[in-house]
DOPAKE-996275 format. One record per residue: residue in three letters; chain; x, y, z of N, C-alpha, C, CB in turn. Coordinates in steps of 0.2 Angstrom, whole numbers. Glycine has a CB too. Example, Ala and Ser with C-alpha at 12.3 -4.5 7.8 and 13.67 -1.06 7.14 Angstrom:
[node ALA A [66 -28 39] [62 -22 39] [66 -16 39] [57 -22 45]]
[node SER A [64 -11 35] [68 -5 36] [64 0 39] [70 -3 29]]
END
This chain:
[node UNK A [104 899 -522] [111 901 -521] [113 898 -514] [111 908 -521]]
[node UNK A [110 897 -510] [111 895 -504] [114 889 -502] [107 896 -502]]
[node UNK A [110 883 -506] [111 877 -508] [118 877 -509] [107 876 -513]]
[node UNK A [119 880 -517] [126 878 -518] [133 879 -515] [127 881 -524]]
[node UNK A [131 885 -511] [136 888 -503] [137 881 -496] [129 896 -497]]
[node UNK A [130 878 -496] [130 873 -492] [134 866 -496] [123 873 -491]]
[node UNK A [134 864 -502] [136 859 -505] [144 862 -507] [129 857 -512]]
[node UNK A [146 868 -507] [153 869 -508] [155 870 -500] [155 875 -513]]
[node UNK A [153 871 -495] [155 867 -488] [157 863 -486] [153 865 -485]]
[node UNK A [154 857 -489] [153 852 -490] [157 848 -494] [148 853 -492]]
[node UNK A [159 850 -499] [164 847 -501] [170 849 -500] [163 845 -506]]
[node UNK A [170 856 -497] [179 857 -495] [178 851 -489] [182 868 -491]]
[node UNK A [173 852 -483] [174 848 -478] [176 840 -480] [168 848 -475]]
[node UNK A [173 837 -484] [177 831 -488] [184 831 -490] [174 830 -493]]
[node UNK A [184 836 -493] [192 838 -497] [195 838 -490] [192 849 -502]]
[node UNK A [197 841 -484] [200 842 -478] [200 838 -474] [199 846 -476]]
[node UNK A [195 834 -474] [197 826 -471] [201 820 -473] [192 824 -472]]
[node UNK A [198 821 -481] [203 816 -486] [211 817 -485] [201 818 -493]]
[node UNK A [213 824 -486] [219 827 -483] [221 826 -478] [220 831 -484]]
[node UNK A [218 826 -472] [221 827 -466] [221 819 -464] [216 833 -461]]
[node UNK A [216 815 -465] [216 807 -464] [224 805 -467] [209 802 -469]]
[node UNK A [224 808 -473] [231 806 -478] [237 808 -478] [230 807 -483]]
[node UNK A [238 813 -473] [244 816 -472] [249 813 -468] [243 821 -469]]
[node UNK A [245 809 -461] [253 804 -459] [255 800 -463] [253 799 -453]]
[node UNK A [251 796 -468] [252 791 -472] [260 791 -478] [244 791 -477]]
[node UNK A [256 799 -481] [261 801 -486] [269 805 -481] [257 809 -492]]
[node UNK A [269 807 -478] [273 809 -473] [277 804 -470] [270 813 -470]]
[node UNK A [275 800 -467] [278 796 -463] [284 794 -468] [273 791 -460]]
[node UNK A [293 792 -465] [295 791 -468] [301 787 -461] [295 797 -472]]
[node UNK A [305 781 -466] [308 777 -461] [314 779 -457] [309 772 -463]]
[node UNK A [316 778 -452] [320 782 -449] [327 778 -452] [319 783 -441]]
[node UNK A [333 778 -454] [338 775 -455] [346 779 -452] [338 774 -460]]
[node UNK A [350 773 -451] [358 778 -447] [358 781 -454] [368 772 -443]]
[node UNK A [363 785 -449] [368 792 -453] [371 787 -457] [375 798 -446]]
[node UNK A [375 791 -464] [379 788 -469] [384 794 -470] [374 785 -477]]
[node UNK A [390 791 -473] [394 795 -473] [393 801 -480] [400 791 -472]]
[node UNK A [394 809 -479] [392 811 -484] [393 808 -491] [393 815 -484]]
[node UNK A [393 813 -493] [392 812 -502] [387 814 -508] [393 805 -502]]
[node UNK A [387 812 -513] [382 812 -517] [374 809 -517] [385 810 -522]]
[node UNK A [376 804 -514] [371 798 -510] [368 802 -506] [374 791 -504]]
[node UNK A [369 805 -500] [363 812 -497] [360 817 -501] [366 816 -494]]
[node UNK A [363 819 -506] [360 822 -511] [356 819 -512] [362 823 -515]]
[node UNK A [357 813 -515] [351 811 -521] [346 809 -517] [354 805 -527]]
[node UNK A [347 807 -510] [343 804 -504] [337 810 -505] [347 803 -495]]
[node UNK A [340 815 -503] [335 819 -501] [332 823 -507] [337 823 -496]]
[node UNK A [335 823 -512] [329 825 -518] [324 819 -519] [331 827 -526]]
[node UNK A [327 813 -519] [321 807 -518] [315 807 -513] [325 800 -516]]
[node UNK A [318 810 -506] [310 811 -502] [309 817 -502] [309 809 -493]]
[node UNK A [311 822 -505] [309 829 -506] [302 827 -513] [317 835 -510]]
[node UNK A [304 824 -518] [299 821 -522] [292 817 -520] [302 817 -527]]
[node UNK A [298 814 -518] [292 808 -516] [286 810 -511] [295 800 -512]]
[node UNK A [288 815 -506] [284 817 -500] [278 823 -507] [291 822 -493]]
[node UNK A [281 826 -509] [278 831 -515] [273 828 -520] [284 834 -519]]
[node UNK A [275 821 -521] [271 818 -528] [265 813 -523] [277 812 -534]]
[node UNK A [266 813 -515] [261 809 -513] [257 816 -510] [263 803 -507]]
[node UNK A [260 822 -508] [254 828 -506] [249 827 -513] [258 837 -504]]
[node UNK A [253 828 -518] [248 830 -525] [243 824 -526] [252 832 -533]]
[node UNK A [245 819 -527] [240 811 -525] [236 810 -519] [245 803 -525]]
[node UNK A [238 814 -513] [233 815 -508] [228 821 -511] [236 817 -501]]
[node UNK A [229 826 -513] [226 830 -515] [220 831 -522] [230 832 -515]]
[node UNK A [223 826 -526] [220 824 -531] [213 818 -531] [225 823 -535]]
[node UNK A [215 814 -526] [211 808 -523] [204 813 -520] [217 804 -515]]
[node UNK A [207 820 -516] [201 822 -512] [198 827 -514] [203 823 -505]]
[node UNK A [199 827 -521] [196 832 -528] [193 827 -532] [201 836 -533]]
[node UNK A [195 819 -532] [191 814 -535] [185 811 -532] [194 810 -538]]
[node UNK A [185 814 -523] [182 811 -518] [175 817 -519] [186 809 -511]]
[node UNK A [178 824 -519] [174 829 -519] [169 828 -529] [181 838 -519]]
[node UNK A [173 829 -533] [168 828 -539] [164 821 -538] [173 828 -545]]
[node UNK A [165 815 -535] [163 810 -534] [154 813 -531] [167 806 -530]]
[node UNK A [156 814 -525] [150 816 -521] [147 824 -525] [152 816 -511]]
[node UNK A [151 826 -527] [145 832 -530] [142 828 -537] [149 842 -533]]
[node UNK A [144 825 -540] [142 820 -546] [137 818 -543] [147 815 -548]]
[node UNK A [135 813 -536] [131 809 -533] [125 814 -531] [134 805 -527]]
[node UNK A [127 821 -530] [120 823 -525] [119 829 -529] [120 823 -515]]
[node UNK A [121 830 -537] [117 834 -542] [110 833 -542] [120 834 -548]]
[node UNK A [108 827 -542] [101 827 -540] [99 828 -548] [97 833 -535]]
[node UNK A [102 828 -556] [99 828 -561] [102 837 -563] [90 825 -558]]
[node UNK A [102 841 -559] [105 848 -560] [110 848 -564] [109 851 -554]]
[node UNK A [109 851 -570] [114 849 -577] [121 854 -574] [110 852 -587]]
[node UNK A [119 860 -570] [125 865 -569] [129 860 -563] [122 873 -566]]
[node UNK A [126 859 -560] [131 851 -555] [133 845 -557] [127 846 -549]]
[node UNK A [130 842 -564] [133 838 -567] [140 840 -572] [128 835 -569]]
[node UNK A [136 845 -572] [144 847 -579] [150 852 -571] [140 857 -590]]
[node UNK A [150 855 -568] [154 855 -563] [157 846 -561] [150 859 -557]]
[node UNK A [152 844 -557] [154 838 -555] [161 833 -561] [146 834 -553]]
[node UNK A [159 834 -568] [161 829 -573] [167 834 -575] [155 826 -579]]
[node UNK A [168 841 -574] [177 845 -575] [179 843 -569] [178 854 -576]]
[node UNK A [178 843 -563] [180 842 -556] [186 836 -556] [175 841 -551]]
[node UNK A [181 829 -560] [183 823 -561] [189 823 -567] [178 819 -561]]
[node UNK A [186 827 -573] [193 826 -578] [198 829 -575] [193 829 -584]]
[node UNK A [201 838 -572] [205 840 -572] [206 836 -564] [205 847 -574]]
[node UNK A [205 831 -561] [206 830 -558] [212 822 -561] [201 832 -554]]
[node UNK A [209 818 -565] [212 813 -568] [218 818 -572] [207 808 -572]]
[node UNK A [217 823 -575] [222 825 -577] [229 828 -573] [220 829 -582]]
[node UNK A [226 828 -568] [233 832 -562] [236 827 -559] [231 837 -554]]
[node UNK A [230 820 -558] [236 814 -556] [241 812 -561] [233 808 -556]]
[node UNK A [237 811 -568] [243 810 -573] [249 812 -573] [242 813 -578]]
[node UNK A [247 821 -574] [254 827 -573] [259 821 -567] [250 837 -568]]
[node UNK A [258 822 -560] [258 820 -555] [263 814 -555] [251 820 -554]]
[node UNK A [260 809 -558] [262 803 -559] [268 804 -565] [256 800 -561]]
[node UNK A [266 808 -571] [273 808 -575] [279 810 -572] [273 811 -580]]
[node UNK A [277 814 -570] [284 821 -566] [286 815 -560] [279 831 -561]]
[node UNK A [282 811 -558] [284 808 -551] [290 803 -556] [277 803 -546]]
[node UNK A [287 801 -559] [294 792 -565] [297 799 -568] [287 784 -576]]
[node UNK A [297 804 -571] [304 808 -575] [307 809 -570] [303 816 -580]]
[node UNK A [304 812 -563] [311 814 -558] [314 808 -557] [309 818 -550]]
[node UNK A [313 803 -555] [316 796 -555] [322 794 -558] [311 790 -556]]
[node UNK A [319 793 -565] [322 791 -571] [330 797 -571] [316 792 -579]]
[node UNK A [329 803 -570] [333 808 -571] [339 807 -564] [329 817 -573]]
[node UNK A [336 807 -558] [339 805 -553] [343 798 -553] [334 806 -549]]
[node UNK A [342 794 -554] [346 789 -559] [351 789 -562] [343 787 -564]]
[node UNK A [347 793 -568] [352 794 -574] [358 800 -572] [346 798 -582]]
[node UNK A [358 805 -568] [362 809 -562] [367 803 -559] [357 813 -556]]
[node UNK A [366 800 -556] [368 796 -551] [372 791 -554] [364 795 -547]]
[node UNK A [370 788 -561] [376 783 -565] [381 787 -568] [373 779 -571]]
[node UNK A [380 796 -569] [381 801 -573] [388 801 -567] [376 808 -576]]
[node UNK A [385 801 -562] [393 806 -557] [395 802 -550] [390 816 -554]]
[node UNK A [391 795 -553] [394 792 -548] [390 792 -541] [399 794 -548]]
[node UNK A [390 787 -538] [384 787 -532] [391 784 -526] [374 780 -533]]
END
């Protein structure tokens, strides 16, 4: 039992590094002048409202494929660590997925809005 307390340490400590290394990266955003209102601000800012949101979940998902990676590496042959380690990595390819679709539908709809009413 003790083990597995230490190795889930262990990989939150990973998980929280991956994230914290990754956070200016996804966050950082360019500074530009003021524009005069309009629908354009809108749509500006559901654009980095998303985009900041679909790079936390791709940060987040990255350091759940870094975590199932390394519990995958140091199961040592432990069929209960390998079958953890190998859901860790699917539900973790499946949240990029999600992740990734919702990132191109919001796009596409934000678009399709913006020829709809005018930018």
């Amino acid at each position: 039992m003790r083990g597995a307390a230490v190795g889930l340490k262990k990989t939150s400590l990973i998980l929280a590094l991956v994230i914290t290394a990754g956070l200016p990266i996804v966050l950082a955003e360019p500074a530009f002048a003021q524009t005069p209102g309009g629908v354009s601000n809108v749509e500006n800012f559901i654009r980095s409202v998303i985009t900041v949101l679909a790079g936390l979940a791709g940060l987040v998902a990255t350091g759940f494929f870094v975590a199932g990676g390394f519990t995958y590496i140091t199961s040592s042959g432990n069929p209960e660590q390998l079958d953890k380690a190998k859901r860790t990595l699917t539900w973790s390819a499946i949240g990029l997925a999600i992740v990734i679709a919702a990132f191109v539908l919001a796009n596409i709809v934000t678009t399709l809005a913006t020829q709809a009413f005018g930018g």
